[in-house]
Jmol script that loads the backbone (N, CA, C; Angstrom):
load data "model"
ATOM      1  N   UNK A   1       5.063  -7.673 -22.125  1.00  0.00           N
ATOM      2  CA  UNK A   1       4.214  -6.596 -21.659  1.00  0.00           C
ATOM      3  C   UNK A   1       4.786  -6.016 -20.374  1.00  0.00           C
ATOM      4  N   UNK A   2       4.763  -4.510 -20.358  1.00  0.00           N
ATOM      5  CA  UNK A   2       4.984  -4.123 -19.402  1.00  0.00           C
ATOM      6  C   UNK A   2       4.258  -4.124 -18.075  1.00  0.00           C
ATOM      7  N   UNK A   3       5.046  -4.414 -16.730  1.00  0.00           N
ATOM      8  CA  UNK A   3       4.173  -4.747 -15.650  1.00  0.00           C
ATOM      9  C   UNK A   3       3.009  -3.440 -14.669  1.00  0.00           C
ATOM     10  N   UNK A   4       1.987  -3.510 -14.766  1.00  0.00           N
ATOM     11  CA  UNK A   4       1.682  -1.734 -14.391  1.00  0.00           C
ATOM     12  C   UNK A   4       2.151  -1.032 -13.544  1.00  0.00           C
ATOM     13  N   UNK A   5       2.812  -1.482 -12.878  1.00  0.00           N
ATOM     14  CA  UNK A   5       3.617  -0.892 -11.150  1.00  0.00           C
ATOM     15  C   UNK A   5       4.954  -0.222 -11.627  1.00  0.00           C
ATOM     16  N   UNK A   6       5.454  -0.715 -13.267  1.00  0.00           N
ATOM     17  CA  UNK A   6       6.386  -0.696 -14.017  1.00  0.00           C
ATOM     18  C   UNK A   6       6.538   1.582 -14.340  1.00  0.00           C
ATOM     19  N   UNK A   7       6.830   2.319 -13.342  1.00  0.00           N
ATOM     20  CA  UNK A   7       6.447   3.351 -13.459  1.00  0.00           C
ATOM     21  C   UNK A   7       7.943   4.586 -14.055  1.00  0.00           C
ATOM     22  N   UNK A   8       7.626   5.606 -14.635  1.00  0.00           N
ATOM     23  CA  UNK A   8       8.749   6.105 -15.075  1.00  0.00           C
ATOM     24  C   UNK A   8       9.449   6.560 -13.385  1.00  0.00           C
ATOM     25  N   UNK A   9      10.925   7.193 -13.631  1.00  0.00           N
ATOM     26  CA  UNK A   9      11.787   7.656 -12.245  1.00  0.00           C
ATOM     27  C   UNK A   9      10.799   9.118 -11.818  1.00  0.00           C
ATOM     28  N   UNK A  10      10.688  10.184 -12.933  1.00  0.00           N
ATOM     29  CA  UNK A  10       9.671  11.484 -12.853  1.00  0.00           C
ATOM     30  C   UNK A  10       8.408  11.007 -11.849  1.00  0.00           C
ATOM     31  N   UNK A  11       8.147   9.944 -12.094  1.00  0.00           N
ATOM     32  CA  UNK A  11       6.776   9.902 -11.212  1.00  0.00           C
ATOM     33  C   UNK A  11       6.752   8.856 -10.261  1.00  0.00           C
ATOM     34  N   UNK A  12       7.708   8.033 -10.113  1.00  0.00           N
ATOM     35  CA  UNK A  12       8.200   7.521  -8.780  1.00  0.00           C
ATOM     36  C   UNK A  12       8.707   8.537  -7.922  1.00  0.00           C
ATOM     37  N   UNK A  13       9.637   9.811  -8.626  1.00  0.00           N
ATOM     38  CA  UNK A  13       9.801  10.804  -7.188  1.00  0.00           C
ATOM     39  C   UNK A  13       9.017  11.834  -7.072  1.00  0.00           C
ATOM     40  N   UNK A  14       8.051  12.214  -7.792  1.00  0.00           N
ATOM     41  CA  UNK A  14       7.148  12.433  -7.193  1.00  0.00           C
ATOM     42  C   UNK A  14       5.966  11.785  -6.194  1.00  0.00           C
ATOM     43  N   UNK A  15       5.904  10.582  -6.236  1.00  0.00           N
ATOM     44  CA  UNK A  15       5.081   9.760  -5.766  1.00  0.00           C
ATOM     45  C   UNK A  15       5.713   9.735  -4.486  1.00  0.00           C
ATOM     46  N   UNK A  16       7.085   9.781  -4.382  1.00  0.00           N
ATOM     47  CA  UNK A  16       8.125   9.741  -2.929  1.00  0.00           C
ATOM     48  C   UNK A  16       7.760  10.975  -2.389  1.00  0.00           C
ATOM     49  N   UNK A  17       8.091  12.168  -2.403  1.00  0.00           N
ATOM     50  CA  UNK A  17       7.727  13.365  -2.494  1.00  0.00           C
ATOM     51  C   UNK A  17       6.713  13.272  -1.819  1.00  0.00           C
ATOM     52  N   UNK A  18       5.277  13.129  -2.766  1.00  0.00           N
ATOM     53  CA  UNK A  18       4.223  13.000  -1.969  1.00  0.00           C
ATOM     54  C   UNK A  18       3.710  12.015  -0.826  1.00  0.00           C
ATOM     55  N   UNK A  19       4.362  11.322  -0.678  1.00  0.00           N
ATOM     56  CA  UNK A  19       4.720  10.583   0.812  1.00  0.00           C
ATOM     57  C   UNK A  19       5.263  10.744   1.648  1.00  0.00           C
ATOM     58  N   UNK A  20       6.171  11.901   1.979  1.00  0.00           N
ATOM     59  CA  UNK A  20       6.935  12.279   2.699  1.00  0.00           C
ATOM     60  C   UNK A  20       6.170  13.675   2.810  1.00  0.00           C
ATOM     61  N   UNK A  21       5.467  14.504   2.209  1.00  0.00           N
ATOM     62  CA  UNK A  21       4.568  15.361   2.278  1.00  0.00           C
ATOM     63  C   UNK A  21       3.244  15.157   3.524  1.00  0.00           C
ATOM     64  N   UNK A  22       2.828  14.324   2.967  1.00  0.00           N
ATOM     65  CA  UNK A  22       1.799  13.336   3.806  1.00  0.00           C
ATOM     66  C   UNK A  22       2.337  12.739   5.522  1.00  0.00           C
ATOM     67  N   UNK A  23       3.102  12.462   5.237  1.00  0.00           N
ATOM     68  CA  UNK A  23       4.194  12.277   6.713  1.00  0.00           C
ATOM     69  C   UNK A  23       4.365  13.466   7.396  1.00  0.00           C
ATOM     70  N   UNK A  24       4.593  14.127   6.515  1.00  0.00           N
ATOM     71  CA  UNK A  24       4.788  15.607   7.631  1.00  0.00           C
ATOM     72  C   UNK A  24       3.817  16.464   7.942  1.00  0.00           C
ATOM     73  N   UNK A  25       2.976  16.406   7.309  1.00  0.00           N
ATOM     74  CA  UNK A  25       1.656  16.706   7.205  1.00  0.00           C
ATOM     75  C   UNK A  25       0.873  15.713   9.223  1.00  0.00           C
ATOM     76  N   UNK A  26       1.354  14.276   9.316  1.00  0.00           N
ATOM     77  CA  UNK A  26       0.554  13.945  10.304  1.00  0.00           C
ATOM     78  C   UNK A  26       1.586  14.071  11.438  1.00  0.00           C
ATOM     79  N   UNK A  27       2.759  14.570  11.187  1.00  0.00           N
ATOM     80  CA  UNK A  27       3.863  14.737  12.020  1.00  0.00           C
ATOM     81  C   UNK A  27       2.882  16.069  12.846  1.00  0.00           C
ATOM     82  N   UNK A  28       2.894  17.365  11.673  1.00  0.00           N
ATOM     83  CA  UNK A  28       2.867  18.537  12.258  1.00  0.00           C
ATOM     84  C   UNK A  28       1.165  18.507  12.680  1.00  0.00           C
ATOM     85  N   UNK A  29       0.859  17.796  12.447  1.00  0.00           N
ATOM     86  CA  UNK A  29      -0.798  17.757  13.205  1.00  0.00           C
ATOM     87  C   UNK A  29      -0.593  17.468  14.566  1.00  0.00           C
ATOM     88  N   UNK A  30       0.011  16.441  14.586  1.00  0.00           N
ATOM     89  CA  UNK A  30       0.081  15.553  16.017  1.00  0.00           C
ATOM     90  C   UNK A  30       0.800  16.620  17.238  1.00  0.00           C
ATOM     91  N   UNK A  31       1.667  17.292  16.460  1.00  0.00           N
ATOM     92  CA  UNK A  31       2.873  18.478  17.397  1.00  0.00           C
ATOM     93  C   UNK A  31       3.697  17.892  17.250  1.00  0.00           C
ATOM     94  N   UNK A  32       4.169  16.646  16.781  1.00  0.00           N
ATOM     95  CA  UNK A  32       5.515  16.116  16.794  1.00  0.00           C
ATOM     96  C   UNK A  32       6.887  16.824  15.919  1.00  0.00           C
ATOM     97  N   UNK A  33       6.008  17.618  14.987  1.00  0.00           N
ATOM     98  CA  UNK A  33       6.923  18.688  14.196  1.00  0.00           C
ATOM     99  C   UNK A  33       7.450  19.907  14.997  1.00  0.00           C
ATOM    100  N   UNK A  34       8.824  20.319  15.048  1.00  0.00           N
ATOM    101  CA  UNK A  34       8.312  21.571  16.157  1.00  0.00           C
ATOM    102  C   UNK A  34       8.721  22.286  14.858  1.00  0.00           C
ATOM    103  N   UNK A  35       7.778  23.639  14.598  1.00  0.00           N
ATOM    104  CA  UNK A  35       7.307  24.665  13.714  1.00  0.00           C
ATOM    105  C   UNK A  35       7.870  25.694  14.347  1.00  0.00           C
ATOM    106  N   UNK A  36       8.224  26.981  13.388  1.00  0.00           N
ATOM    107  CA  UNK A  36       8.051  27.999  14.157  1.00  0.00           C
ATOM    108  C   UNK A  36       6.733  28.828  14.619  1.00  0.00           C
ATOM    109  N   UNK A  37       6.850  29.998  15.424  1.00  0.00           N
ATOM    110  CA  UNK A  37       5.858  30.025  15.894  1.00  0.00           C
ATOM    111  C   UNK A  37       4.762  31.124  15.392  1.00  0.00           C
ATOM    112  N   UNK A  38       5.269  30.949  14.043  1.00  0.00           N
ATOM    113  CA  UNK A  38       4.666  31.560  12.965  1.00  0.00           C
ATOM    114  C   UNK A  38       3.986  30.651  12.032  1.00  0.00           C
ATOM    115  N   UNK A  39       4.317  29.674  11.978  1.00  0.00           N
ATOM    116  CA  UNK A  39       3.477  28.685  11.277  1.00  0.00           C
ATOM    117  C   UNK A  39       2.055  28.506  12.200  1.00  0.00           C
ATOM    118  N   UNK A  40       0.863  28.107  12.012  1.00  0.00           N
ATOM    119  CA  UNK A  40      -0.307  27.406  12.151  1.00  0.00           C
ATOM    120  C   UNK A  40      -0.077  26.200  12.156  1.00  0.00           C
ATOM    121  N   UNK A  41      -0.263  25.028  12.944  1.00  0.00           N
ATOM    122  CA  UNK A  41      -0.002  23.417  12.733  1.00  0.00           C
ATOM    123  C   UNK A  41      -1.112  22.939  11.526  1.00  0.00           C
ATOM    124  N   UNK A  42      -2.366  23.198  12.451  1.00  0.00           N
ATOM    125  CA  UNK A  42      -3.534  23.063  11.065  1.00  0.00           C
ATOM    126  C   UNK A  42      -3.916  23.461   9.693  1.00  0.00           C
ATOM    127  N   UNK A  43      -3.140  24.686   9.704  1.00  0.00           N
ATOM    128  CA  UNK A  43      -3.075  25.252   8.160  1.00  0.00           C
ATOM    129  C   UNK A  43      -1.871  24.579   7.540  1.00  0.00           C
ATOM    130  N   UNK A  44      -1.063  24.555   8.371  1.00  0.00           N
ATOM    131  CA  UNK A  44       0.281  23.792   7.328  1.00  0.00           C
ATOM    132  C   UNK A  44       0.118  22.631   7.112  1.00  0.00           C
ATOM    133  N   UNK A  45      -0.374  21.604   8.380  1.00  0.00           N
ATOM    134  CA  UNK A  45      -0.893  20.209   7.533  1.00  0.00           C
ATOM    135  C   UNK A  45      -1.785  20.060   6.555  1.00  0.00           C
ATOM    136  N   UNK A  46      -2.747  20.858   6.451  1.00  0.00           N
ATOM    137  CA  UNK A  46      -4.121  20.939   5.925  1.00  0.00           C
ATOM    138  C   UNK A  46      -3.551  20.937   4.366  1.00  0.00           C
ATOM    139  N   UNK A  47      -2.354  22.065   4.297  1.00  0.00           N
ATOM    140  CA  UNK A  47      -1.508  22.482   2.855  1.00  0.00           C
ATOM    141  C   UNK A  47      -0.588  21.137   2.495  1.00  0.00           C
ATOM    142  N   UNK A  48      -0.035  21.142   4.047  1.00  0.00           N
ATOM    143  CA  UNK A  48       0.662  19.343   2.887  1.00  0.00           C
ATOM    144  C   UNK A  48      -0.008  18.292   2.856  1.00  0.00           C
ATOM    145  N   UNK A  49      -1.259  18.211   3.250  1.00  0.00           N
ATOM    146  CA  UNK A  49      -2.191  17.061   3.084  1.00  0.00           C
ATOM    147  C   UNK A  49      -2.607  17.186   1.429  1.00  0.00           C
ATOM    148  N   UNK A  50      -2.531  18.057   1.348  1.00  0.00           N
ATOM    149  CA  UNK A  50      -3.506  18.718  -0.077  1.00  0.00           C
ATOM    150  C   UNK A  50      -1.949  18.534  -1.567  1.00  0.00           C
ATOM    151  N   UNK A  51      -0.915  19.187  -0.813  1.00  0.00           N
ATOM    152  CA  UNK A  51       0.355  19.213  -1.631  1.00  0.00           C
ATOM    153  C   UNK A  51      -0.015  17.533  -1.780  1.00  0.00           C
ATOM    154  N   UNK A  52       0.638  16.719  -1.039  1.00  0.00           N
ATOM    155  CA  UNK A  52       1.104  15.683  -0.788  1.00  0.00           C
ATOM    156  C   UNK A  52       0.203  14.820  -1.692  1.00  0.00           C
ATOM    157  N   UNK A  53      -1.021  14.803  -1.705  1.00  0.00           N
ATOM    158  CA  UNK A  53      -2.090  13.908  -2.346  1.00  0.00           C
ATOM    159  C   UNK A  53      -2.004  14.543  -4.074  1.00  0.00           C
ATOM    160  N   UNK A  54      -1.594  15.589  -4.104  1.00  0.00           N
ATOM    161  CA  UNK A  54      -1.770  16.184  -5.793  1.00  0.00           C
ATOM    162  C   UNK A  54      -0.524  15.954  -6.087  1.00  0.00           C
ATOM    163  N   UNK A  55       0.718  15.801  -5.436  1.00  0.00           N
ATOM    164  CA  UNK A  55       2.071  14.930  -5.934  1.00  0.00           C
ATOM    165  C   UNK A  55       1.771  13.387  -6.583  1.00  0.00           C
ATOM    166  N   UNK A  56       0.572  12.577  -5.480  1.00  0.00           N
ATOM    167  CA  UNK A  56       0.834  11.326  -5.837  1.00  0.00           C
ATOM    168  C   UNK A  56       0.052  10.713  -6.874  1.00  0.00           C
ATOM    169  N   UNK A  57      -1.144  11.822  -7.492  1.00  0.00           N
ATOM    170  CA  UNK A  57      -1.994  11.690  -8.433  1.00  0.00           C
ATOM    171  C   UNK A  57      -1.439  11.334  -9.768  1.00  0.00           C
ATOM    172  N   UNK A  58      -0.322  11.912 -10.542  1.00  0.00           N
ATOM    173  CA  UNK A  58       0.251  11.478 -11.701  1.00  0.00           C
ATOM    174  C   UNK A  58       0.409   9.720 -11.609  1.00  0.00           C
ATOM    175  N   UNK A  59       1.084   9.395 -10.708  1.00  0.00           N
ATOM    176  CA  UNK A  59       0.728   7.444 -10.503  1.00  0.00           C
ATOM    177  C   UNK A  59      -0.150   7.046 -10.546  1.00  0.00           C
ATOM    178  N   UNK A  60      -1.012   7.786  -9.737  1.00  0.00           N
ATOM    179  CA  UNK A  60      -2.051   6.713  -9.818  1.00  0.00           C
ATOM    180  C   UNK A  60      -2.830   6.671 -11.212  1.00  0.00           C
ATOM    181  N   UNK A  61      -3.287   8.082 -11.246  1.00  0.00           N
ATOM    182  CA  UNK A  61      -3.718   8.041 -13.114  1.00  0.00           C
ATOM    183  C   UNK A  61      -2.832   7.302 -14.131  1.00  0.00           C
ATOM    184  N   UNK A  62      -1.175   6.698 -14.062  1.00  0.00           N
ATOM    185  CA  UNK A  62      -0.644   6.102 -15.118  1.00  0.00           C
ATOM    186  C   UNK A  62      -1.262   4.983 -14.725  1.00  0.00           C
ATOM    187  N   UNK A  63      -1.170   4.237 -13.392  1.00  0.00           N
ATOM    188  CA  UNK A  63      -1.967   3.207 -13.415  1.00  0.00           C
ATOM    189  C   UNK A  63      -2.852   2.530 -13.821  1.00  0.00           C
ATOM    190  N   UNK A  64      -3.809   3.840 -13.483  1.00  0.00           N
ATOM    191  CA  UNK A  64      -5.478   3.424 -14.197  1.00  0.00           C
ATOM    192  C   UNK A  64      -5.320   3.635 -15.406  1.00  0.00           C
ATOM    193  N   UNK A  65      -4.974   4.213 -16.048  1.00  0.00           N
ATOM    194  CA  UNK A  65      -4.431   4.139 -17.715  1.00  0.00           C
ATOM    195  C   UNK A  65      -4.236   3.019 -17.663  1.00  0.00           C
ATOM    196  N   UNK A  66      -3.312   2.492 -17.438  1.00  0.00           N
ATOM    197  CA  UNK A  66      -2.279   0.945 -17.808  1.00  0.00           C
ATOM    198  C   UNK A  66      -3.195   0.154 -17.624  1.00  0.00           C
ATOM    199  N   UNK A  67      -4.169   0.256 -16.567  1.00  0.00           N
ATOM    200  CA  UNK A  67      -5.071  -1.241 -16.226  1.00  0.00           C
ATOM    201  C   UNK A  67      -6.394  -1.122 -17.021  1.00  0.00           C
ATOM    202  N   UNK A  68      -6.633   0.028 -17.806  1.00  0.00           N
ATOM    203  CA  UNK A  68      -7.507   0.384 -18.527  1.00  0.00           C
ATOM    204  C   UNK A  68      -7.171   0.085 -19.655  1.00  0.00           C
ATOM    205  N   UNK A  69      -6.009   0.404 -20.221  1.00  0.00           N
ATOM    206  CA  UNK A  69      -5.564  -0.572 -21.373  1.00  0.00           C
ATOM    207  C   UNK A  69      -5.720  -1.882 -21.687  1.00  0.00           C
ATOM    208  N   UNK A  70      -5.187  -2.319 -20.451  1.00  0.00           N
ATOM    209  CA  UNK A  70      -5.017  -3.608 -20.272  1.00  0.00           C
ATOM    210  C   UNK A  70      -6.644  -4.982 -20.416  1.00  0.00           C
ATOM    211  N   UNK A  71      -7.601  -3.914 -19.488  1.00  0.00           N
ATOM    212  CA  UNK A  71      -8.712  -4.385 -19.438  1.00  0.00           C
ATOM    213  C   UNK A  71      -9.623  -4.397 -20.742  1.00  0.00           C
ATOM    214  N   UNK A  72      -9.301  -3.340 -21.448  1.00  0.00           N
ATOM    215  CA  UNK A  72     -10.410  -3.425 -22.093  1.00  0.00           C
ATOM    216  C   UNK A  72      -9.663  -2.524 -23.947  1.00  0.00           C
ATOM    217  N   UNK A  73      -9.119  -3.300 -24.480  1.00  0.00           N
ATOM    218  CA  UNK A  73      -7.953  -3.519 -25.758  1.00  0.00           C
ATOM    219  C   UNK A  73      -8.564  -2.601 -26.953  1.00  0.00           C
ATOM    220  N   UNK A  74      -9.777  -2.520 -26.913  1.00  0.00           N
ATOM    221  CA  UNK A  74     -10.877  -2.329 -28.028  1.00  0.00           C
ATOM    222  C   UNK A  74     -11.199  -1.336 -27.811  1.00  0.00           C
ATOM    223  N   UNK A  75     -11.091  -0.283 -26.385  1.00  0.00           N
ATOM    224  CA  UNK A  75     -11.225   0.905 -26.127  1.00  0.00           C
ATOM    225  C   UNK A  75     -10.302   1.904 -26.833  1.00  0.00           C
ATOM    226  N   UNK A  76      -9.283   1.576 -27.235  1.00  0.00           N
ATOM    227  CA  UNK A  76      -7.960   1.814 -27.427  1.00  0.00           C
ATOM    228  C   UNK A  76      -6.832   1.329 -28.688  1.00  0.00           C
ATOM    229  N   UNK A  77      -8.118   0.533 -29.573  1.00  0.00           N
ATOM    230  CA  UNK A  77      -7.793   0.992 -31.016  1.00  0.00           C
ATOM    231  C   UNK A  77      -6.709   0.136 -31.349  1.00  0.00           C
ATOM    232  N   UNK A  78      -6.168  -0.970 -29.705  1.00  0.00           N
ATOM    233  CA  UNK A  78      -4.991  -1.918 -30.320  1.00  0.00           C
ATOM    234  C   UNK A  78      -5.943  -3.216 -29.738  1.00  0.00           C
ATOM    235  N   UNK A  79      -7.015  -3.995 -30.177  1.00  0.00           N
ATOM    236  CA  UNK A  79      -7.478  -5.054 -29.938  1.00  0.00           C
ATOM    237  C   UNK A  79      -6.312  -6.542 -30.457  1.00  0.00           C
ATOM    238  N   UNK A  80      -6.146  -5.856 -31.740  1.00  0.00           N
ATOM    239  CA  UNK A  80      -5.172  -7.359 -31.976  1.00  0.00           C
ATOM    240  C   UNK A  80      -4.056  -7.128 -32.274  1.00  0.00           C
ATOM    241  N   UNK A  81      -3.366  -6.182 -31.708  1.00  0.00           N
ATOM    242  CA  UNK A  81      -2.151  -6.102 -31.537  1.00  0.00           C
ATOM    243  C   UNK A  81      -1.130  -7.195 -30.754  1.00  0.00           C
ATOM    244  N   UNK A  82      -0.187  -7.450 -31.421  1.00  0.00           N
ATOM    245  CA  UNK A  82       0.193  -8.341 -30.155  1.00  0.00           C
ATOM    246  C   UNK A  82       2.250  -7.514 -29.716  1.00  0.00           C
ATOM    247  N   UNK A  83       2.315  -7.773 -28.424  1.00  0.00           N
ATOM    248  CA  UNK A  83       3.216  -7.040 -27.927  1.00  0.00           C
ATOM    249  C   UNK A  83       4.074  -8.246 -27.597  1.00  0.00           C
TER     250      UNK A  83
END
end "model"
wireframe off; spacefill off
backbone 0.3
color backbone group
């Protein structure tokens, strides 16, 4: 059986992606980003707070899939399957 953390590369870099989104996101809140001075600090974090969290959503939903499988066999039409 596959392990659930066991995730495709497509959604490990996105999942990276959206962590590094999120990082810059509390970078440019703090001022530690220097922006130009055309950017907004609060609107642009506010946007990669928002980017950043809808990058890392595809994982977590394979997850809960996988542990939803996992939990409950009969939901899912393979009760006595064996792998």
């Amino acid at each position: 059986m596959r392990t659930l953390a066991d995730l495709p590369k497509p959604v490990l870099i996105l999942e990276a992606i959206g962590g590094m989104m999120l990082l810059l996101s509390v970078l440019a809140l703090n001022g530690w980003l220097p922006l130009p001075a055309s950017f907004d600090s609060k609107t642009l974090a506010t946007a990669l707070l928002f980017i950043g969290v809808l990058l890392m959503l595809p994982a977590a939903w394979l997850m809960m899939w996988r542990t939803a499988k996992a939990m409950a066999p009969q939901l899912f039409g393979n009760a006595n399957k064996k792998k």
